[in-house]
SERO-790381 format. One line per 8 residues: their letters; for each residue y, x, z of C-alpha. Coordinates in Angstrom, 2 decimals. Layout:
N
a> Y,X,Z | ...
***
This chain:
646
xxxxxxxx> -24.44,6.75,-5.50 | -25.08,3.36,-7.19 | -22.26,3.08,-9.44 | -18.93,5.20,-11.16 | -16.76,4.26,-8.07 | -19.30,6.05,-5.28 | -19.61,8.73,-8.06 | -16.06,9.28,-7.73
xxxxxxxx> -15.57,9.08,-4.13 | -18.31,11.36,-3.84 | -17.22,14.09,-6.22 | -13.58,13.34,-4.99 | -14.62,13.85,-1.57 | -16.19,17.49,-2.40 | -12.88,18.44,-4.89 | -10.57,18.18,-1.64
xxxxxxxx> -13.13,20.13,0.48 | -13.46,23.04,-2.65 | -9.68,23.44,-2.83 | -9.76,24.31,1.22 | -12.48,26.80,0.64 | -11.12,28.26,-2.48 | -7.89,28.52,-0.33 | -8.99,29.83,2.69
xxxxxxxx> -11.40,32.38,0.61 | -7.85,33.50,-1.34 | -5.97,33.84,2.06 | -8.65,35.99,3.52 | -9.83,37.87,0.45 | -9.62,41.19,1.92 | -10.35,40.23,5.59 | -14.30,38.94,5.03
xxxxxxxx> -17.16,40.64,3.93 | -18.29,39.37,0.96 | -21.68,38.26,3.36 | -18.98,35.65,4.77 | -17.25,35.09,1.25 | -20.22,33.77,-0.05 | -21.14,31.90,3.94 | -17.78,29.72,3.08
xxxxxxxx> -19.60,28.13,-0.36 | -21.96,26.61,2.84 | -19.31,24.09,3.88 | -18.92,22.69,0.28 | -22.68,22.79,-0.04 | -23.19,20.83,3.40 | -20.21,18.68,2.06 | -21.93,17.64,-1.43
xxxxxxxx> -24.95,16.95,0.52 | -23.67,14.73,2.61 | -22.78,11.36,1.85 | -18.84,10.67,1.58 | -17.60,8.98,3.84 | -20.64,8.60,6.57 | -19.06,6.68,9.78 | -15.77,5.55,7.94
xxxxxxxx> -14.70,9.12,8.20 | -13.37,11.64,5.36 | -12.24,14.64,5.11 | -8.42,15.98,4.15 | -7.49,12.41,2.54 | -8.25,8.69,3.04 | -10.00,8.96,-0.43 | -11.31,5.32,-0.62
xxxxxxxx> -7.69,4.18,-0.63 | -7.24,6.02,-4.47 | -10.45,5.03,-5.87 | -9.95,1.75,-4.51 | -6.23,1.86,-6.32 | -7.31,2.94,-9.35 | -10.18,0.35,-9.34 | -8.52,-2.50,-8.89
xxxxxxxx> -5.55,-1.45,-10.56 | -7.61,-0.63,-14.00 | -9.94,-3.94,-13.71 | -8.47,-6.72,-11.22 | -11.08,-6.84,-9.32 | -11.35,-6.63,-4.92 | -14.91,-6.75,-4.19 | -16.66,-5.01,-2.43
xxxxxxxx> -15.75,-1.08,-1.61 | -16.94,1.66,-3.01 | -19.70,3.21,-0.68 | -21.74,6.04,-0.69 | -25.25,5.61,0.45 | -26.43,8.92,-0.98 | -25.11,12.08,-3.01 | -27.59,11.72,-5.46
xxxxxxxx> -27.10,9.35,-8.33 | -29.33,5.79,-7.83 | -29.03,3.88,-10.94 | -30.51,0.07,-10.69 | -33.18,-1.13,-13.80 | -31.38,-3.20,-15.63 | -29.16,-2.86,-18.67 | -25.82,-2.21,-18.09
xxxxxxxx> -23.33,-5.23,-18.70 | -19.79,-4.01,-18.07 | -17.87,-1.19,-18.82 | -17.91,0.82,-15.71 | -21.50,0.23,-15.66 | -21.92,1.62,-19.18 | -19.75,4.54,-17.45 | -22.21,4.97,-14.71
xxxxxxxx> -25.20,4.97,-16.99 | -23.74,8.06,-19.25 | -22.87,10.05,-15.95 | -26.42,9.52,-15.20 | -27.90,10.36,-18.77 | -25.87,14.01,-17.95 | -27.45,14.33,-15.06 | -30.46,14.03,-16.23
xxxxxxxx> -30.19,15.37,-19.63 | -28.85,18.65,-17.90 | -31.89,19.04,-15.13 | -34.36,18.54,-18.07 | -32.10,21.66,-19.97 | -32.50,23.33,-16.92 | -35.97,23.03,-16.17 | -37.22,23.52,-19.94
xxxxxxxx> -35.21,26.72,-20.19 | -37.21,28.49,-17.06 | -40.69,27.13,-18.50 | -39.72,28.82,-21.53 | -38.97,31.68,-19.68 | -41.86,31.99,-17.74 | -43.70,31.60,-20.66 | -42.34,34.56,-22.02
xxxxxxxx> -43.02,36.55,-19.03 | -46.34,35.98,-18.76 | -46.50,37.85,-22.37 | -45.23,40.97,-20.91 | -46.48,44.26,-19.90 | -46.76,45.26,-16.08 | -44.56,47.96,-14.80 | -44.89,50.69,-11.85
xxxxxxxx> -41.85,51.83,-11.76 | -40.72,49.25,-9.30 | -43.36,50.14,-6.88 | -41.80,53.37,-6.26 | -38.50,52.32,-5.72 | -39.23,49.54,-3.56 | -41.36,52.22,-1.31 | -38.45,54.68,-1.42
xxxxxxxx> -36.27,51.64,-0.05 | -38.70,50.26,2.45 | -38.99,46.61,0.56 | -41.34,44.66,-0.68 | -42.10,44.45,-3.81 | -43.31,41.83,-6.44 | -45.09,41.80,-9.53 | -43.05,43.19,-12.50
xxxxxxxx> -43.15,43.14,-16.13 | -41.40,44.66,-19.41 | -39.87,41.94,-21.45 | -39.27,42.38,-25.23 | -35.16,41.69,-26.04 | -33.91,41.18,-22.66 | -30.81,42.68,-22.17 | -31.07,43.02,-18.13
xxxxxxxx> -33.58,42.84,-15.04 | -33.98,40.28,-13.33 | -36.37,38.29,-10.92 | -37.52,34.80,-11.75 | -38.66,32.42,-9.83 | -38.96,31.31,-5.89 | -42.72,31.08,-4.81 | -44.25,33.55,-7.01
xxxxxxxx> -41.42,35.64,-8.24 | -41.69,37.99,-11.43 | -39.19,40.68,-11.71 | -38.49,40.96,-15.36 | -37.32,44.40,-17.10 | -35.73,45.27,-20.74 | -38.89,47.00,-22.88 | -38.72,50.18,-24.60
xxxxxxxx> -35.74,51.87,-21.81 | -35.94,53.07,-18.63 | -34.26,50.93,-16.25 | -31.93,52.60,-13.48 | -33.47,52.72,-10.05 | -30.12,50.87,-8.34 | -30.46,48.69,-10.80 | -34.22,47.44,-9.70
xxxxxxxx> -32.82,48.00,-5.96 | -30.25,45.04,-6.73 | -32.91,43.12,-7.74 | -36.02,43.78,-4.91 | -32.60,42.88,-2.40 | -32.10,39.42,-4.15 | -35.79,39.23,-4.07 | -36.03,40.12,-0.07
xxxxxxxx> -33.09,37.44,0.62 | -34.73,35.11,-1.50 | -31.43,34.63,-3.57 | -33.48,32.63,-6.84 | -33.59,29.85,-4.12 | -29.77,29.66,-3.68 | -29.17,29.97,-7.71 | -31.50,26.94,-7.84
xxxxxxxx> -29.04,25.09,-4.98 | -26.28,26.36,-7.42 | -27.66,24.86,-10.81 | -29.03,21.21,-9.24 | -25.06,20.89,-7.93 | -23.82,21.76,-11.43 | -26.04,19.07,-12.44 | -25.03,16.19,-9.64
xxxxxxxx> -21.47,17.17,-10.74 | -21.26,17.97,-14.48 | -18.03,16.27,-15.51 | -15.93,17.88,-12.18 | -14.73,21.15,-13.76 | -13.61,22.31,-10.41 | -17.28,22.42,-8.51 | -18.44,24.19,-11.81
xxxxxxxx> -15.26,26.63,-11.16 | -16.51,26.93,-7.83 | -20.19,26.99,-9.15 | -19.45,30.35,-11.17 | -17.34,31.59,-8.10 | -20.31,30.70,-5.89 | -22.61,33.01,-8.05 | -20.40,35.49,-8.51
xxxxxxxx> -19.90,35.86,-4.31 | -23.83,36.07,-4.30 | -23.75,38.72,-6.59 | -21.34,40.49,-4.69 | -23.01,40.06,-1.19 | -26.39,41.95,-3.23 | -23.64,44.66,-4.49 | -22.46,45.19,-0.99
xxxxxxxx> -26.14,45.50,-0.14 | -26.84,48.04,-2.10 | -24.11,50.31,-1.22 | -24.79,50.02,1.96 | -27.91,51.89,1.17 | -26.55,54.10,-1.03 | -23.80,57.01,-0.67 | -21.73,59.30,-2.38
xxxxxxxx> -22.00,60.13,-6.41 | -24.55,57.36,-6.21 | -21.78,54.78,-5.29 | -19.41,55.37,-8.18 | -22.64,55.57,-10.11 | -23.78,52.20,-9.41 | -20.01,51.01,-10.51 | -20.59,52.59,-14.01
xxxxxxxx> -23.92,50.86,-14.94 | -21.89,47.36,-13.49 | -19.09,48.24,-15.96 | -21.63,48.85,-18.87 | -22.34,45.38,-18.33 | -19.21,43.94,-18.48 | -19.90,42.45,-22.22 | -23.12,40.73,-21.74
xxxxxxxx> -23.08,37.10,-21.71 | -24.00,34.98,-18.54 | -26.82,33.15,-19.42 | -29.17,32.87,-16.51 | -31.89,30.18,-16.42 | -32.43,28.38,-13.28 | -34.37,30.06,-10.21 | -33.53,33.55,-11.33
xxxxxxxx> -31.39,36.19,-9.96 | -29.55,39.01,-12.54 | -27.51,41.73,-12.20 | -25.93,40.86,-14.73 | -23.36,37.68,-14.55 | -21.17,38.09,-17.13 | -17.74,39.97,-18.20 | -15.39,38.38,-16.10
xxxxxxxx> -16.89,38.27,-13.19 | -18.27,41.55,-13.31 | -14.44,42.70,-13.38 | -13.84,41.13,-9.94 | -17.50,42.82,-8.67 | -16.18,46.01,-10.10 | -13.00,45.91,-8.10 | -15.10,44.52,-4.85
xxxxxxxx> -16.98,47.57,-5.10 | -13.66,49.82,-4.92 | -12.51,48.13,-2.07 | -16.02,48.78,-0.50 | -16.08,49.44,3.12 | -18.35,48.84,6.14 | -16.92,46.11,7.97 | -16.88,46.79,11.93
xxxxxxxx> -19.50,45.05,14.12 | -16.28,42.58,15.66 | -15.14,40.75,12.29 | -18.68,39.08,12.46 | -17.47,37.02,15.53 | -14.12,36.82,13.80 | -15.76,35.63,10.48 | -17.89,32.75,12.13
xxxxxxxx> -14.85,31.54,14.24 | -13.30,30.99,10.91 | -16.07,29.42,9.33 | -16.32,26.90,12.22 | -12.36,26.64,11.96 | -13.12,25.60,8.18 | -16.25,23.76,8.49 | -15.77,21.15,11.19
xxxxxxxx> -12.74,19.53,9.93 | -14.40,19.44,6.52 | -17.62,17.90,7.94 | -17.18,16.41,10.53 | -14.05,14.58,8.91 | -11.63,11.99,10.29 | -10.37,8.62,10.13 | -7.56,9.34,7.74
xxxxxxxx> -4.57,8.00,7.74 | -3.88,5.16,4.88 | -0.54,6.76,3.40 | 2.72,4.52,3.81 | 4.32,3.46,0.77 | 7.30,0.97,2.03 | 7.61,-1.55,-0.04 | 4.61,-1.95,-2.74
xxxxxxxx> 2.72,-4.13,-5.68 | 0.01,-5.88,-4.54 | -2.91,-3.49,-6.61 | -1.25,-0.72,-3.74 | -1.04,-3.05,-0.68 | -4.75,-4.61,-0.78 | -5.82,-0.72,-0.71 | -4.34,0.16,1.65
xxxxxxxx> -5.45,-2.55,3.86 | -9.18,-2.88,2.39 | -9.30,0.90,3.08 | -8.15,0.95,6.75 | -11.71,-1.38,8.12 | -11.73,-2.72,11.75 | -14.08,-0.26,13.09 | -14.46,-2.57,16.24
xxxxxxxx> -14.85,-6.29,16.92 | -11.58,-6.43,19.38 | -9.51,-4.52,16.60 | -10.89,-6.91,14.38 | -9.66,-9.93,16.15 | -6.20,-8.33,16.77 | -5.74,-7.65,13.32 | -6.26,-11.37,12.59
xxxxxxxx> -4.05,-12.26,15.32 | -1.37,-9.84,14.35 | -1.70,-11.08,10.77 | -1.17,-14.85,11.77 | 1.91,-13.79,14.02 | 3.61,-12.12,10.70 | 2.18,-13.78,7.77 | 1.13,-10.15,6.53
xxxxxxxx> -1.73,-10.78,3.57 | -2.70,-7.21,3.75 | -3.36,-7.50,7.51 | -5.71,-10.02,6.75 | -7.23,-8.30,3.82 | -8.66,-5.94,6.51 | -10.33,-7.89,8.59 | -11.52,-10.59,6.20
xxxxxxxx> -15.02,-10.99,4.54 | -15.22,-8.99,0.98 | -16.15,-12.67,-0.61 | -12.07,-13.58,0.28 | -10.38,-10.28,-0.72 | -9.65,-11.96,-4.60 | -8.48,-15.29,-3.35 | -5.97,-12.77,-0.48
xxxxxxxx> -5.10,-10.52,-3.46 | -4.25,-14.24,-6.00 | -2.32,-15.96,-3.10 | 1.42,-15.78,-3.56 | 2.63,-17.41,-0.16 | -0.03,-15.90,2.13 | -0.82,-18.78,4.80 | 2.65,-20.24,4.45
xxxxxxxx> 1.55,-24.32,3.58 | 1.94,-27.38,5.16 | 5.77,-27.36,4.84 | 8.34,-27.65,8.37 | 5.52,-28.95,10.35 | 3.38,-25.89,10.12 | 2.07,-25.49,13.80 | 2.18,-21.63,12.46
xxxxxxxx> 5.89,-21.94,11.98 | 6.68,-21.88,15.05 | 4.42,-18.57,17.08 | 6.60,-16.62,19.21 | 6.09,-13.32,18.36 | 7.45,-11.26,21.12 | 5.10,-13.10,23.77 | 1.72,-11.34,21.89
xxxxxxxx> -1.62,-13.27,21.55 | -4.26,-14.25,23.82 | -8.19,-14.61,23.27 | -9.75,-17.08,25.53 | -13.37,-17.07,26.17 | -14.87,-14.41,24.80 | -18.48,-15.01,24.55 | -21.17,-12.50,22.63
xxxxxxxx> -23.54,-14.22,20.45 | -25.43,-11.09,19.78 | -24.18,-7.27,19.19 | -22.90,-8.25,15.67 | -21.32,-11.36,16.71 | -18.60,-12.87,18.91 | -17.02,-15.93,19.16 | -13.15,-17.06,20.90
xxxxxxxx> -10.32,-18.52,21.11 | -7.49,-17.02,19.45 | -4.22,-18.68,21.52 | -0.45,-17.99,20.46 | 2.41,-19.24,21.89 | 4.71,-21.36,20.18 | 8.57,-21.61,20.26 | 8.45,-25.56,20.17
xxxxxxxx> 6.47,-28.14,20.16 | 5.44,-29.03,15.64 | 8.55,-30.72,14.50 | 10.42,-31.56,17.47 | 12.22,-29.74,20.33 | 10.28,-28.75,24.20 | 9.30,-31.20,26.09 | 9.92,-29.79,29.39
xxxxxxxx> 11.17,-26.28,30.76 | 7.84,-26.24,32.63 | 6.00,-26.49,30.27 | 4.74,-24.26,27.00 | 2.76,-25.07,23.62 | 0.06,-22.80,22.29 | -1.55,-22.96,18.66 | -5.25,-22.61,19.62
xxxxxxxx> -8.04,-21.81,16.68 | -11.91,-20.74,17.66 | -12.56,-17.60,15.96 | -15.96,-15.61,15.03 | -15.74,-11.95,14.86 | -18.91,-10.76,12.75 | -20.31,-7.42,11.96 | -20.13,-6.80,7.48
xxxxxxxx> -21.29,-3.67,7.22 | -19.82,-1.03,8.59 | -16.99,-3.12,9.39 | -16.06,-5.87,11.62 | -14.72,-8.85,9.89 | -13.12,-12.58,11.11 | -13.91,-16.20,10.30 | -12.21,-18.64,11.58
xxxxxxxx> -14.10,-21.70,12.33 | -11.26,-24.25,12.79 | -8.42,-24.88,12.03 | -5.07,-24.72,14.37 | -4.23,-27.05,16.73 | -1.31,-27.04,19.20 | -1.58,-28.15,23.32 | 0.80,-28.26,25.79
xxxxxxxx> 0.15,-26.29,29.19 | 2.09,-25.47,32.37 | 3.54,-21.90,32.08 | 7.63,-21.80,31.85 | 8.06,-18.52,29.69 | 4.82,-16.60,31.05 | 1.09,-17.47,29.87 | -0.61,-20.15,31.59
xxxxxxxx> -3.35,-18.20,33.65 | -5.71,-21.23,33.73 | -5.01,-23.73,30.87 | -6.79,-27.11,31.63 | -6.57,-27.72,27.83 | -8.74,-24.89,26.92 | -12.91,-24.92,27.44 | -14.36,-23.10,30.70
xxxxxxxx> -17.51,-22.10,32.33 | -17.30,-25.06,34.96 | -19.17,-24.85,38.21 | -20.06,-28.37,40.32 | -20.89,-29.73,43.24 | -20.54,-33.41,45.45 | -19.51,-33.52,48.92 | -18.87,-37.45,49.89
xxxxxxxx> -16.81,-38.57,48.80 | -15.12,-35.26,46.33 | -16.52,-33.55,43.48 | -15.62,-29.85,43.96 | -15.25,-28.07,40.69 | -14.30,-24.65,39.98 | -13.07,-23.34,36.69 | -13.57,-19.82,35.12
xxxxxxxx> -11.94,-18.43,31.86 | -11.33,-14.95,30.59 | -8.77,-13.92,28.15 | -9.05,-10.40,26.23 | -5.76,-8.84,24.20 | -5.68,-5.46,23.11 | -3.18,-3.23,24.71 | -0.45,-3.38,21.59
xxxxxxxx> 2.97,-3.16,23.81 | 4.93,0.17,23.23 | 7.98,1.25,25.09 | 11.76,1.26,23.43 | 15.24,2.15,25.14 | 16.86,4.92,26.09 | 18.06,6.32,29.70 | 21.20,4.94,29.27
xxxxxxxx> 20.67,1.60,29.20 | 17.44,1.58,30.54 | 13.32,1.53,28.89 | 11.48,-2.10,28.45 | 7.88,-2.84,27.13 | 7.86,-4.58,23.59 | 5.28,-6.09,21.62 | 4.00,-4.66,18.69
xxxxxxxx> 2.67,-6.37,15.51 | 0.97,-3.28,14.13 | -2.75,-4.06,14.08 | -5.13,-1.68,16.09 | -8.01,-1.93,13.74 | -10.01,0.47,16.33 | -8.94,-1.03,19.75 | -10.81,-2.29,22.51
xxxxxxxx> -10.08,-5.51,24.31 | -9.15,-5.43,28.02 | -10.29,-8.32,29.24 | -9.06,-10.73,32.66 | -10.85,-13.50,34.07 | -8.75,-16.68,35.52 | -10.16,-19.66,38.32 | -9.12,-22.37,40.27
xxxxxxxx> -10.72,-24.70,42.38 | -10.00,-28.28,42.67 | -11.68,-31.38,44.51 | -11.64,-34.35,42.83 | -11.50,-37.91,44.97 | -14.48,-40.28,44.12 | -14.34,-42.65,46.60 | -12.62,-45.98,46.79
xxxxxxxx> -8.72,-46.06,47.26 | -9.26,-47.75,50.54 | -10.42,-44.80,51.99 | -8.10,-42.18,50.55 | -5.66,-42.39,53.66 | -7.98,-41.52,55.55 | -7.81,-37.97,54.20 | -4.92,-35.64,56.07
xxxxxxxx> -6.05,-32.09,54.31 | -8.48,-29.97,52.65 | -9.39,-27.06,52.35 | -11.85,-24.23,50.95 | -13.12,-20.77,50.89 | -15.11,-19.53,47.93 | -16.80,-16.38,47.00 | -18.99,-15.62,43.73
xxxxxxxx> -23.09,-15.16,43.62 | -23.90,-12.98,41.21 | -27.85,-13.10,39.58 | -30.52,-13.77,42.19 | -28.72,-13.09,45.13 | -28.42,-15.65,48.30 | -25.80,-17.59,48.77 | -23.58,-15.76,51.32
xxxxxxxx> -21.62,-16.39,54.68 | -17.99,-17.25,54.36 | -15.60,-16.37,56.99 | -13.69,-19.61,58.79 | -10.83,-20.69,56.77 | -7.91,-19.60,58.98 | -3.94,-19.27,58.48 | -2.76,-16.15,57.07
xxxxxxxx> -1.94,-13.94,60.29 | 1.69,-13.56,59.71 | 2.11,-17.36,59.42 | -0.66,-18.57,62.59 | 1.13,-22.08,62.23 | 0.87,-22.57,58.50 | -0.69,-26.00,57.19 | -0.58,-25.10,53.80
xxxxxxxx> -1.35,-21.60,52.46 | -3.57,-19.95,49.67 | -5.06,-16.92,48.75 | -7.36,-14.05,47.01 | -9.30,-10.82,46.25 | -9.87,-9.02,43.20 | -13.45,-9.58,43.61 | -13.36,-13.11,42.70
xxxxxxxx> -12.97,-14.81,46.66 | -10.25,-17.42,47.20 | -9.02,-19.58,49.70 | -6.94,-22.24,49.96 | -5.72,-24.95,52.41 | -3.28,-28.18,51.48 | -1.77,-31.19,53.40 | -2.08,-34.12,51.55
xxxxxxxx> 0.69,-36.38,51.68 | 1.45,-39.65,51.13 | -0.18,-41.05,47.78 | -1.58,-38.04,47.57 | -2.74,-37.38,43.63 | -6.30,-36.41,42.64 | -7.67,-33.52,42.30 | -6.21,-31.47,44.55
xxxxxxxx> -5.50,-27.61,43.75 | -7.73,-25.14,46.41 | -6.99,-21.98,45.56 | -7.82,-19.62,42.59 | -6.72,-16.55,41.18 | -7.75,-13.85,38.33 | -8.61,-9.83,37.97 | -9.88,-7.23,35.53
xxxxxxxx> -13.60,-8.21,35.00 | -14.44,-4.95,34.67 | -17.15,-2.80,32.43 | -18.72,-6.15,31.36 | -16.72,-8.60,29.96 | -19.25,-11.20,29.27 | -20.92,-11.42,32.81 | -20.11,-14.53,35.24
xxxxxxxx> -21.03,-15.31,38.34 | -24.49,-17.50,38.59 | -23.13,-19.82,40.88 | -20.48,-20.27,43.27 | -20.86,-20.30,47.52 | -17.83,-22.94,48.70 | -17.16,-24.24,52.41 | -15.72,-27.24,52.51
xxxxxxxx> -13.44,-28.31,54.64 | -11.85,-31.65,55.24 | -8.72,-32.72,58.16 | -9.29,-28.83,59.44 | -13.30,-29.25,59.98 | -15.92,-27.73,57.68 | -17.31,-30.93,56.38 | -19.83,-28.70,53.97
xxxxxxxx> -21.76,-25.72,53.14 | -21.80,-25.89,49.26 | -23.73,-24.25,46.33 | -21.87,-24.86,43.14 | -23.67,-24.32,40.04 | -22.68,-23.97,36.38 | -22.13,-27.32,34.66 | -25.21,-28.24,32.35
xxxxxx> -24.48,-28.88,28.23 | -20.50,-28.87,29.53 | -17.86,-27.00,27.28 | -17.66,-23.56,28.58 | -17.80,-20.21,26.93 | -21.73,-20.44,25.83
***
């Protein structure tokens, strides 16, 4: 914890998880031992140690979300988020400057000023011990009982016994009285279970959380459970008259004050809480062998929802102030790049500033937070003014930079052409921006690196699969007079389309502009194949048709054998015909007419790429063929220092 706002997430984080314990311990009071009442403290314990929030999960509550609320709501400020790096306080070496610094410095003067209370009281006891006179009594018992024993001494003035310390524990006894043999049994048990240990656990939380009331509710409740699991202990060893004896010397205890140092383990814990041992002890029974199994099951029930955590839900508020809407957007991160980018996208389609508050860099979140007309500038002619929302988003090229970073193009289609009406039904305008998708923490953030600019591309109503207007991995080779070139792209959208409708009048798939900030990108690769004349127009008639077959060479591999280009067997007579496989082969045949227009289209098509989005083929194996003959055996390799997706 390196400032209030981690301190507070922190000790938030452990308030939720004591109010499940303290419920579940209330709901099952009667039904666990008091061995498994005082198990359940372990799942607050494991929570406190633990820092909040570890993998962008949390338990019960998004609790970010309210300290971020409160944050910026009491200073103005949306920098970076609180984060918790560790559940012990870390304060930096230099004077403190602002108020919530000046905050953080007094939690961690009580902290401190509380473990040096702690640790000067048990010097001062053991001091005080070490004055005392050994005692035999304790060797009997402990023989009688079949456990070990430690050294013991009488102690002027104490009003109990009790054993102090971990690694060389001292069991302390009142001078000038006899003490009660169950009562030194109580104490050789918390001595054999090495209970001192988990009063020390008990204390250094106390200290960590000192201005939570709760935890030191659930401190007290914590000792008082240990206390009971040592009562439970002894009557398990103990029967009859001796029973409702041991209850009597508890309830001559009832007045003494709880006072117990650090690393020591006492009977005696006080008034109240003696009350509820005292009333333990008459419900005392010996639990059957079964409820252990039952007990751990609900532990586990308890515990891994508590620990392990989730990826709460941000809570919907309609219609909010701003304070309210950037935390609930800096509070739900983009836990993957692909979400990232569709948040972004999804953001840009509906002019939503939170949307872009979670994916953007923590150096924008103020300026986001300040802006009153979020992205809406530039006036009628906007290219963003026009985006179709209904048709989704595209990103084109998606190329990895390194495991933190990835680069695109972010394409959305646009109702019109800026400032004027379509140019042709044919044809379709797209609003194209290059986009880097970086890693900022432990969340994925966007920066664009352009702004938009609009292009036309063939497409009537449906995406273009292969936009000429757009960069691509280009693959080359000369045959004559042609330049063959083949063109690869891949476009990636995260599946955001849900289903509305009813039976009645039937179910379609519509696009949704709710950001997936933890989606993954499905991603399609498009190609086409054209020749492109370089010879001199004299010549061109002499060309009737062309044709190709292509099939992809993946790494080292040879270049392969293609099958003859042949008509599709359903149509033997067919001059002009095209095809595919999913596996990236294509062929294509086409009569050239009259005048015919360079370059000429030979086939193409697009699939899934698969596991591996970012993996192309290392060159291309093409036969060539020209007036029906194969005029060439061709190896067509990626374009050097051209635009692709590198």
């Amino acid at each position: 914890m390196t400032d209030i706002w981690a301190f507070l997430l922190q000790t938030l984080t452990a308030s939720g998880a004591a109010v499940m314990v303290l419920v579940v311990k209330a709901m099952l009071r009667d039904k666990l031992s008091p061995r498994w009442q005082f198990a359940a403290w372990g799942v607050l314990a494991v929570i406190l140690l633990l820092p909040a929030g570890r993998g962008g999960r949390y338990a019960l509550l998004n609790w970010p979300f309210y300290v971020e609320l409160f944050r910026s709501g009491l200073t103005g400020e949306y920098g970076a988020l609180a984060r918790v790096t560790a559940p012990v306080p870390l304060p930096a070496a230099a004077v403190p400057r602002t108020a919530e610094e000046w905050l953080f410095a007094i939690y961690c003067v009580g902290v401190l000023f509380l473990l040096v209370r702690y640790i000067v009281s048990y010097i001062r006891l053991r001091l005080l011990l070490k004055r005392g006179r050994e005692n035999g009594q304790v060797r009997g018992v402990a023989e009688e009982y079949g456990l070990k024993a430690c050294p013991a001494v009488e102690v002027e003035g104490l009003p109990s016994a009790f054993v102090c310390g971990v690694l060389r524990p001292v069991l302390a006894l009142p001078a000038r009285r006899a003490t009660d043999e169950k009562v030194i049994l109580h104490e050789l048990l918390h001595l054999k279970y090495r209970d001192a240990a988990w009063g020390l656990v008990i204390c250094f939380f106390r200290c960590l959380h000192w201005c939570n009331p709760l935890l030191w509710y659930c401190a007290d409740r914590a000792g008082n459970d240990l206390e009971s699991l040592c009562d439970q202990r002894v009557l398990e060893r103990l029967e009859g008259e001796d029973r409702r004896d041991y209850g009597r010397i508890l309830l001559e205890m009832a007045d003494e004050r709880y006072a117990r140092a650090p690393g020591t383990s006492s009977m005696a814990n006080g008034g109240k809480n003696i009350r509820r041992r005292i009333e333990a002890i008459a419900r005392f029974k010996k639990y059957p062998a079964g409820m252990g199994l039952v007990s751990v099951c609900v532990l586990l029930v308890l515990a891994v929802p508590l620990i392990v955590g989730a990826r709460a839900e941000t809570p919907s508020l309609g219609a909010v102030n701003v304070p309210v809407q950037m935390a609930r957007a800096r509070t739900t991160p983009c836990t993957t790049y692909a979400g990232a980018i569709d948040t972004y996208a999804k953001a840009v389609m509906t002019w939503r500033r939170d949307y872009r508050a979670m994916c953007a860099p923590m150096s924008e979140q103020n300026r986001l937070a300040a802006e009153q007309q979020f992205w809406r500038a530039g006036g009628p002619e906007s290219i963003l003014n026009n985006v179709e929302n209904s048709s989704g988003y595209q990103f084109r090229n998606l190329t990895r930079i390194d495991e933190n970073t990835y680069e695109g193009l972010l394409v959305l289609k646009l109702n019109n052409p800026p400032g004027r009406p379509r140019t042709g039904s044919d044809y379709i305008w797209l609003a194209v921006q290059r986009l880097r998708a970086e890693k900022e923490g432990a969340r994925w953030v966007v920066i664009p690196q352009e702004d938009f600019w609009a292009t036309e591309a063939y497409g009537w109503k449906d995406w273009p699969s292969s936009c000429d207007e757009l960069p691509a991995l280009e693959y080359e080779a000369r045959s004559e007079d042609f330049l063959l070139r083949l063109r690869r792209q891949t476009s990636s959208t995260v599946d955001s389309y849900e289903q509305e409708g009813n039976h009645l009048f039937g179910i379609w798939q519509v696009f949704s502009t709710e950001p997936r900030p933890n989606g993954s990108f499905n991603t399609y690769y498009y190609q086409h194949l054209e020749a492109e004349y370089t010879g001199s127009p004299e010549d061109k008639r002499n060309y009737t048709s062309l044709g190709a077959s292509s099939r992809p060479i993946w790494g080292e591999d040879r270049r392969p054998e293609l099958e003859p280009l042949s008509p599709p067997e359903d149509h033997p007579d067919a001059t002009d015909w095209t095809g595919g496989s999913n596996q990236g082969d294509a062929w294509s045949s086409a009569t050239l007419r009259v005048n015919w227009e360079s370059p000429v289209f030979l086939g193409g098509g697009g699939s899934s790429v698969g596991e591996d989005p970012f993996a192309h083929p290392s060159a291309y194996a093409v036969d060539f063929y020209v007036n029906g003959e194969k005029s060439a055996e061709l190896t067509l390799h990626p374009v050097k220092g051209g635009a692709g997706l590198d």
